[in-house]
N, CA, C and O atoms as a GROMACS GRO file, in nm:
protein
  312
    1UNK      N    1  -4.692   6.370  18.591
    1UNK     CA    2  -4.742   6.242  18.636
    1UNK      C    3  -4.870   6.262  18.718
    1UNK      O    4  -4.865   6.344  18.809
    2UNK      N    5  -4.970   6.204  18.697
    2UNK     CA    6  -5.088   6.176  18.764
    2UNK      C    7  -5.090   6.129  18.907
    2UNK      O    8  -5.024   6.037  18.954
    3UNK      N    9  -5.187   6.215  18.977
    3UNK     CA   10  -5.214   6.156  19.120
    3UNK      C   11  -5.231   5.997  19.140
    3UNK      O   12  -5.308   5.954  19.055
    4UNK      N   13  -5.200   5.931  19.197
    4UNK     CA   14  -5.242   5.798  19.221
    4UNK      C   15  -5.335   5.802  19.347
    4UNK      O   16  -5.297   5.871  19.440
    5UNK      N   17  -5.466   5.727  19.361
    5UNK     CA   18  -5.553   5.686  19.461
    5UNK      C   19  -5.566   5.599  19.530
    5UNK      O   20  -5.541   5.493  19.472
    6UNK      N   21  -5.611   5.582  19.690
    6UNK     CA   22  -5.574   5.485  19.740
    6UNK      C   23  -5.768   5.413  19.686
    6UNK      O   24  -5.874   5.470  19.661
    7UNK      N   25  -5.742   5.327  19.688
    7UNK     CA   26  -5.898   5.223  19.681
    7UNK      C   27  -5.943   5.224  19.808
    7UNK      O   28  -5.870   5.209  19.906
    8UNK      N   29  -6.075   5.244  19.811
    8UNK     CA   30  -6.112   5.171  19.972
    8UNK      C   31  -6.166   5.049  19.936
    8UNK      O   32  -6.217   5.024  19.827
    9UNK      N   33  -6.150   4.950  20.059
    9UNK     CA   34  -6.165   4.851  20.092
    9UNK      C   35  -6.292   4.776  20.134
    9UNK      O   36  -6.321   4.777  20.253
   10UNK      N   37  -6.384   4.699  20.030
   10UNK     CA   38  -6.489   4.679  20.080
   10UNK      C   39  -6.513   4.604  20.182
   10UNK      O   40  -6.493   4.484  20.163
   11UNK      N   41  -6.566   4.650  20.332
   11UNK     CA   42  -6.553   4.581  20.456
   11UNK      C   43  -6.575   4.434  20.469
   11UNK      O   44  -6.512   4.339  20.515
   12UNK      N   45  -6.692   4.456  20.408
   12UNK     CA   46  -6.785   4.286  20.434
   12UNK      C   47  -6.707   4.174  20.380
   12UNK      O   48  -6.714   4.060  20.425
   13UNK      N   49  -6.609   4.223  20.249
   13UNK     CA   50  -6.535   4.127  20.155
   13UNK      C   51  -6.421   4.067  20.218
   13UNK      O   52  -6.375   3.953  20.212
   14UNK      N   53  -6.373   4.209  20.301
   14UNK     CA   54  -6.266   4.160  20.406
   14UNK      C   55  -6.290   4.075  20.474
   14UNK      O   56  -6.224   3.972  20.458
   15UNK      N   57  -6.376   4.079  20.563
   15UNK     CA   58  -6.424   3.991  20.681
   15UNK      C   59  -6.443   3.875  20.638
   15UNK      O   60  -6.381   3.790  20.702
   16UNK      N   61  -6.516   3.830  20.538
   16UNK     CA   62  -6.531   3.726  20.458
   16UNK      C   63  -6.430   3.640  20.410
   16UNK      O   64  -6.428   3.520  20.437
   17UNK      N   65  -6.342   3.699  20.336
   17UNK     CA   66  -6.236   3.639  20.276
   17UNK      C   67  -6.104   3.656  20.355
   17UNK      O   68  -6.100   3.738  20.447
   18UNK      N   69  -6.013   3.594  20.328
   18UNK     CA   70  -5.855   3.540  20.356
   18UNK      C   71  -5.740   3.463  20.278
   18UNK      O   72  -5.769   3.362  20.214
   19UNK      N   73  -5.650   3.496  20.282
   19UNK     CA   74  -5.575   3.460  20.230
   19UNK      C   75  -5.502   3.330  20.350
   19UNK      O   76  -5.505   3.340  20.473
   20UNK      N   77  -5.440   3.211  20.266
   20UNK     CA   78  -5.406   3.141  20.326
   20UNK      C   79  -5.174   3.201  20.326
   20UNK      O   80  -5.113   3.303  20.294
   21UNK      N   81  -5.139   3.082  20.372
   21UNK     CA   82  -5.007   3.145  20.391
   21UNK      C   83  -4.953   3.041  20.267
   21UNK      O   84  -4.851   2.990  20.312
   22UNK      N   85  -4.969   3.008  20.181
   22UNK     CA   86  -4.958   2.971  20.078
   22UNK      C   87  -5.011   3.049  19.975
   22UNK      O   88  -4.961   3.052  19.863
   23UNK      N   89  -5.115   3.116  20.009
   23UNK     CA   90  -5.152   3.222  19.900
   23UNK      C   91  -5.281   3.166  19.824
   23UNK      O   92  -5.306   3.212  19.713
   24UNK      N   93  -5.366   3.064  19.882
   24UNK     CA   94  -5.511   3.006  19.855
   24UNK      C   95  -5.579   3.153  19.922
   24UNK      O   96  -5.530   3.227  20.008
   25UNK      N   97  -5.718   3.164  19.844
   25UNK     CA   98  -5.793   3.242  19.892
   25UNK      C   99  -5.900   3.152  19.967
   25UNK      O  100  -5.913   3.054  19.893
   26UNK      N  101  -5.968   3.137  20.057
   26UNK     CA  102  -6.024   3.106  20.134
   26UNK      C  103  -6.138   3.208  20.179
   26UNK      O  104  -6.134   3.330  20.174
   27UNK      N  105  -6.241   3.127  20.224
   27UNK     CA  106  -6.419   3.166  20.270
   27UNK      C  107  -6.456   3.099  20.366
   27UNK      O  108  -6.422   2.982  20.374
   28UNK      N  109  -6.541   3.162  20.469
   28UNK     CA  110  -6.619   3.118  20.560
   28UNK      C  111  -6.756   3.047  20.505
   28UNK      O  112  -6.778   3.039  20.384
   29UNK      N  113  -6.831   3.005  20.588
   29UNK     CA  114  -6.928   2.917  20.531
   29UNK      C  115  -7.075   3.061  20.559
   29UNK      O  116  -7.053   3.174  20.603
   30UNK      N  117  -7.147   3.031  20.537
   30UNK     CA  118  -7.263   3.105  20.590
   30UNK      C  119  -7.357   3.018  20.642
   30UNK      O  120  -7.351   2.896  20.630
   31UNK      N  121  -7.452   3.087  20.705
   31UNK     CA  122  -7.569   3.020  20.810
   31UNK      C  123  -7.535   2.965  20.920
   31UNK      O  124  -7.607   2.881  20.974
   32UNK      N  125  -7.344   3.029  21.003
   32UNK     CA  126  -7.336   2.999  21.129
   32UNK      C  127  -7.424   3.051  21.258
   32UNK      O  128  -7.447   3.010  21.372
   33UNK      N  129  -7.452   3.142  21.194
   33UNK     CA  130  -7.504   3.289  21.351
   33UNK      C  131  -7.629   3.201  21.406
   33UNK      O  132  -7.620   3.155  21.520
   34UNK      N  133  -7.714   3.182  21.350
   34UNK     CA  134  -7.873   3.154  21.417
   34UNK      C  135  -7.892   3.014  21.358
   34UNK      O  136  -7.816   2.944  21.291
   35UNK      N  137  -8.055   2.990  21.418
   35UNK     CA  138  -8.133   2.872  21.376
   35UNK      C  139  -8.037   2.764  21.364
   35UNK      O  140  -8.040   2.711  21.253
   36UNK      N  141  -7.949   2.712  21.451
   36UNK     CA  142  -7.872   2.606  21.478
   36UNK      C  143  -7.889   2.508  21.549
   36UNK      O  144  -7.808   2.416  21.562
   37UNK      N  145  -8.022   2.522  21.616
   37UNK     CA  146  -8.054   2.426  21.710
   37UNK      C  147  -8.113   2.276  21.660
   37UNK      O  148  -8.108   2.160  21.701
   38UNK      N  149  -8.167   2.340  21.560
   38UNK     CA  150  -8.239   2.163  21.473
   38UNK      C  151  -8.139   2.116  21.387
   38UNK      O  152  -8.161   2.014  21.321
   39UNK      N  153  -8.007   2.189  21.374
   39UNK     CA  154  -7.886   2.146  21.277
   39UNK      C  155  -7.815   2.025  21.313
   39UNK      O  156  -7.785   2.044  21.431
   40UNK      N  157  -7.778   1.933  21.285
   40UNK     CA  158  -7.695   1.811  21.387
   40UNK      C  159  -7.576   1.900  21.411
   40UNK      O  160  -7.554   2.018  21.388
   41UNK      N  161  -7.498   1.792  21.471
   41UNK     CA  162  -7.361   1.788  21.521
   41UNK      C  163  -7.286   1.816  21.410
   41UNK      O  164  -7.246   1.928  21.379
   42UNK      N  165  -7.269   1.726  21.357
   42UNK     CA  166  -7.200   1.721  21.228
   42UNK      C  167  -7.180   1.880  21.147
   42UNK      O  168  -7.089   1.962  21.139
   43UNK      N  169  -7.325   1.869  21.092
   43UNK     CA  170  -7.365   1.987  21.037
   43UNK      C  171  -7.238   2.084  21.091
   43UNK      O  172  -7.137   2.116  21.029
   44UNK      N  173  -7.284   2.125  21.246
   44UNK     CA  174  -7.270   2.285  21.309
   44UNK      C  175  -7.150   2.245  21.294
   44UNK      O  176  -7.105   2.342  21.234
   45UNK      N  177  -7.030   2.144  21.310
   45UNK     CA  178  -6.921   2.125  21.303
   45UNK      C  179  -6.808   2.156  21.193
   45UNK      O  180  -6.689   2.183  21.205
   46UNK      N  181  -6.894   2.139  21.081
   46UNK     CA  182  -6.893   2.153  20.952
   46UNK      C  183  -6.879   2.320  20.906
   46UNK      O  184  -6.826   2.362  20.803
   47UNK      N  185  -6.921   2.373  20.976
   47UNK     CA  186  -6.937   2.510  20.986
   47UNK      C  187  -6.789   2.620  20.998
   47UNK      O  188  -6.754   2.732  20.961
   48UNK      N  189  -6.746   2.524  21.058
   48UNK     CA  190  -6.609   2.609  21.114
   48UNK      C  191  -6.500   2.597  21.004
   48UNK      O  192  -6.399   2.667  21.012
   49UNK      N  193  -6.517   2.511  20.904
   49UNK     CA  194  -6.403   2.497  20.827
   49UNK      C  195  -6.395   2.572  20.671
   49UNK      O  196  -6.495   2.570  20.600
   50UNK      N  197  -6.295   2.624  20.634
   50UNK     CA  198  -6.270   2.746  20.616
   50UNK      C  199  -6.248   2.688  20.439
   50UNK      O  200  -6.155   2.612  20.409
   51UNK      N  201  -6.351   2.738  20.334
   51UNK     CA  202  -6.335   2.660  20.193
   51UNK      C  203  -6.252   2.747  20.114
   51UNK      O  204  -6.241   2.868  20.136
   52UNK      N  205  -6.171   2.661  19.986
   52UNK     CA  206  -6.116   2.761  19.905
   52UNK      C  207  -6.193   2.825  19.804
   52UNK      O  208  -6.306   2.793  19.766
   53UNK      N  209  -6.139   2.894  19.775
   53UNK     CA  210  -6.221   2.993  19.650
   53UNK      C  211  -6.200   2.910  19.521
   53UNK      O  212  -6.102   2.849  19.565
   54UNK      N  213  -6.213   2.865  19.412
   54UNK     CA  214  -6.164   2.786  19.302
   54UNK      C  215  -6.200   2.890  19.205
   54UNK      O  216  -6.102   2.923  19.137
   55UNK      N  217  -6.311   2.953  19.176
   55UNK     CA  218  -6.359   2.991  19.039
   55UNK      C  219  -6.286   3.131  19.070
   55UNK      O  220  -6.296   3.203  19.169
   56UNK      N  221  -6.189   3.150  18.923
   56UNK     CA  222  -6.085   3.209  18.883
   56UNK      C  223  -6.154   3.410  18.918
   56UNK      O  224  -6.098   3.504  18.972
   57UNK      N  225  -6.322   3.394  18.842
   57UNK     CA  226  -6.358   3.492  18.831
   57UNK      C  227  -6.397   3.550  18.981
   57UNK      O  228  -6.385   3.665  19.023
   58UNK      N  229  -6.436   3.460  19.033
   58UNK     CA  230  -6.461   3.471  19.173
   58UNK      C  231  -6.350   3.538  19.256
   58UNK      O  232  -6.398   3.624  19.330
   59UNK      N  233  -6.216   3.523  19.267
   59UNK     CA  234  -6.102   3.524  19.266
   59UNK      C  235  -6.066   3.709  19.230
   59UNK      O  236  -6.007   3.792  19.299
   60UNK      N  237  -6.128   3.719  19.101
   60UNK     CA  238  -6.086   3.847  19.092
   60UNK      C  239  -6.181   3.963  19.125
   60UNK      O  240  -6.150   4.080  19.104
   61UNK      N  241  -6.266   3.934  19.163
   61UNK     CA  242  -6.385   4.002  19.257
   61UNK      C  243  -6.367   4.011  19.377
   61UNK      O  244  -6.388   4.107  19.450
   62UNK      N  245  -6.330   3.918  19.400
   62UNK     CA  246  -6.245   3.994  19.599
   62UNK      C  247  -6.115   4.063  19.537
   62UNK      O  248  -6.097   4.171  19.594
   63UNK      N  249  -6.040   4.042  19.461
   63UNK     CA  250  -5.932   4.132  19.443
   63UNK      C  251  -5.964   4.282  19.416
   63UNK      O  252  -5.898   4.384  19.439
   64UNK      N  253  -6.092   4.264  19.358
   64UNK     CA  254  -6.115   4.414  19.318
   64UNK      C  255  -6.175   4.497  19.407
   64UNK      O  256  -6.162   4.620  19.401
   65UNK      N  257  -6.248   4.433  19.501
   65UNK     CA  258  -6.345   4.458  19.599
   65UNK      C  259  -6.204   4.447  19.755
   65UNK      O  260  -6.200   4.525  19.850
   66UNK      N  261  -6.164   4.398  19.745
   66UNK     CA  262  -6.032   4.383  19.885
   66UNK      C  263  -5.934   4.396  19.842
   66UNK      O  264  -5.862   4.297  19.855
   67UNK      N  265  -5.872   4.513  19.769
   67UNK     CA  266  -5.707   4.510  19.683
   67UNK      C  267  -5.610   4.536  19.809
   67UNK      O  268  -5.514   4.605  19.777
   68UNK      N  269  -5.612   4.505  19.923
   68UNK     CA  270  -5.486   4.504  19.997
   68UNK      C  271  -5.479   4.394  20.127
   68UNK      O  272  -5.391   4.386  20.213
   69UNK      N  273  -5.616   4.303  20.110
   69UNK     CA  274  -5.631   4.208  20.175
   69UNK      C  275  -5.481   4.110  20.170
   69UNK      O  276  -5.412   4.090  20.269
   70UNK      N  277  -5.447   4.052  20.018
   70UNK     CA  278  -5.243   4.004  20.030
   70UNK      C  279  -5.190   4.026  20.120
   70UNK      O  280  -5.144   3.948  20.203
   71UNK      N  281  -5.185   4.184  20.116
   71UNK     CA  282  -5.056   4.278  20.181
   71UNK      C  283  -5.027   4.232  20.306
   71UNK      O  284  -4.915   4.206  20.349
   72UNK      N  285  -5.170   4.219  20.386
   72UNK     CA  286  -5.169   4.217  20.492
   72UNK      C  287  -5.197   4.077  20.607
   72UNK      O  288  -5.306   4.027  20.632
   73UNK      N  289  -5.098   4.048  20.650
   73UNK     CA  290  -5.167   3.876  20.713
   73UNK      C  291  -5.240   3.904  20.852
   73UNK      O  292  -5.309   3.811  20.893
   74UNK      N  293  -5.235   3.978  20.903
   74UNK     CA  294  -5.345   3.980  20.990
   74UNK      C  295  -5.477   4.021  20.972
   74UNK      O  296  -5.549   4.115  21.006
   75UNK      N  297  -5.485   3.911  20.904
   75UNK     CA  298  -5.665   3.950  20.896
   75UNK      C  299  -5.762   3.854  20.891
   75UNK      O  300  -5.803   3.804  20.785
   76UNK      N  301  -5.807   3.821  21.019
   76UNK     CA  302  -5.869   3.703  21.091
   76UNK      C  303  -6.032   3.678  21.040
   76UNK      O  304  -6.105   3.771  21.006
   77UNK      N  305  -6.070   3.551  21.042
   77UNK     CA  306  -6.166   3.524  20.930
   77UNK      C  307  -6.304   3.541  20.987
   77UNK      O  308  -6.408   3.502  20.934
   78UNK      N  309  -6.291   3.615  21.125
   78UNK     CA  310  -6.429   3.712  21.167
   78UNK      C  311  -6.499   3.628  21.265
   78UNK      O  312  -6.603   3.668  21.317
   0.00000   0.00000   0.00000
């Protein structure tokens, strides 16, 4: 029988992505960090809420890129 390998884990994908406790994959938004000052209220507010992933292929690109992100529920959306 053949060695089996562990995968490493691409960091950035982690941080990025999450699993919900239903098992939705979920994303942060981008363009929180800077240049927020001419953004409204709304906008920056808008920021914090956490979207699902829908496109299937999309889906299996964090799986391939984060294969133990599931496993694990502590893993906070950064």
């Amino acid at each position: 029988m053949g060695k089996k390998y562990k995968i490493k884990t691409h960091k950035a994908t982690a941080k990025r992505f999450r699993y919900t406790g239903s098992g939705k994959l979920v994303r942060t938004k981008g363009g929180k960090s800077h240049l927020r000052r001419r953004k409204s209220k709304r906008a920056k507010r808008l920021f914090s809420d956490m979207l699902e992933v829908r496109s299937a292929q999309d889906r299996k690109r964090v799986q391939r890129l984060a294969p133990y992100l599931k496993k694990h529920k502590s893993n906070p959306p950064a």
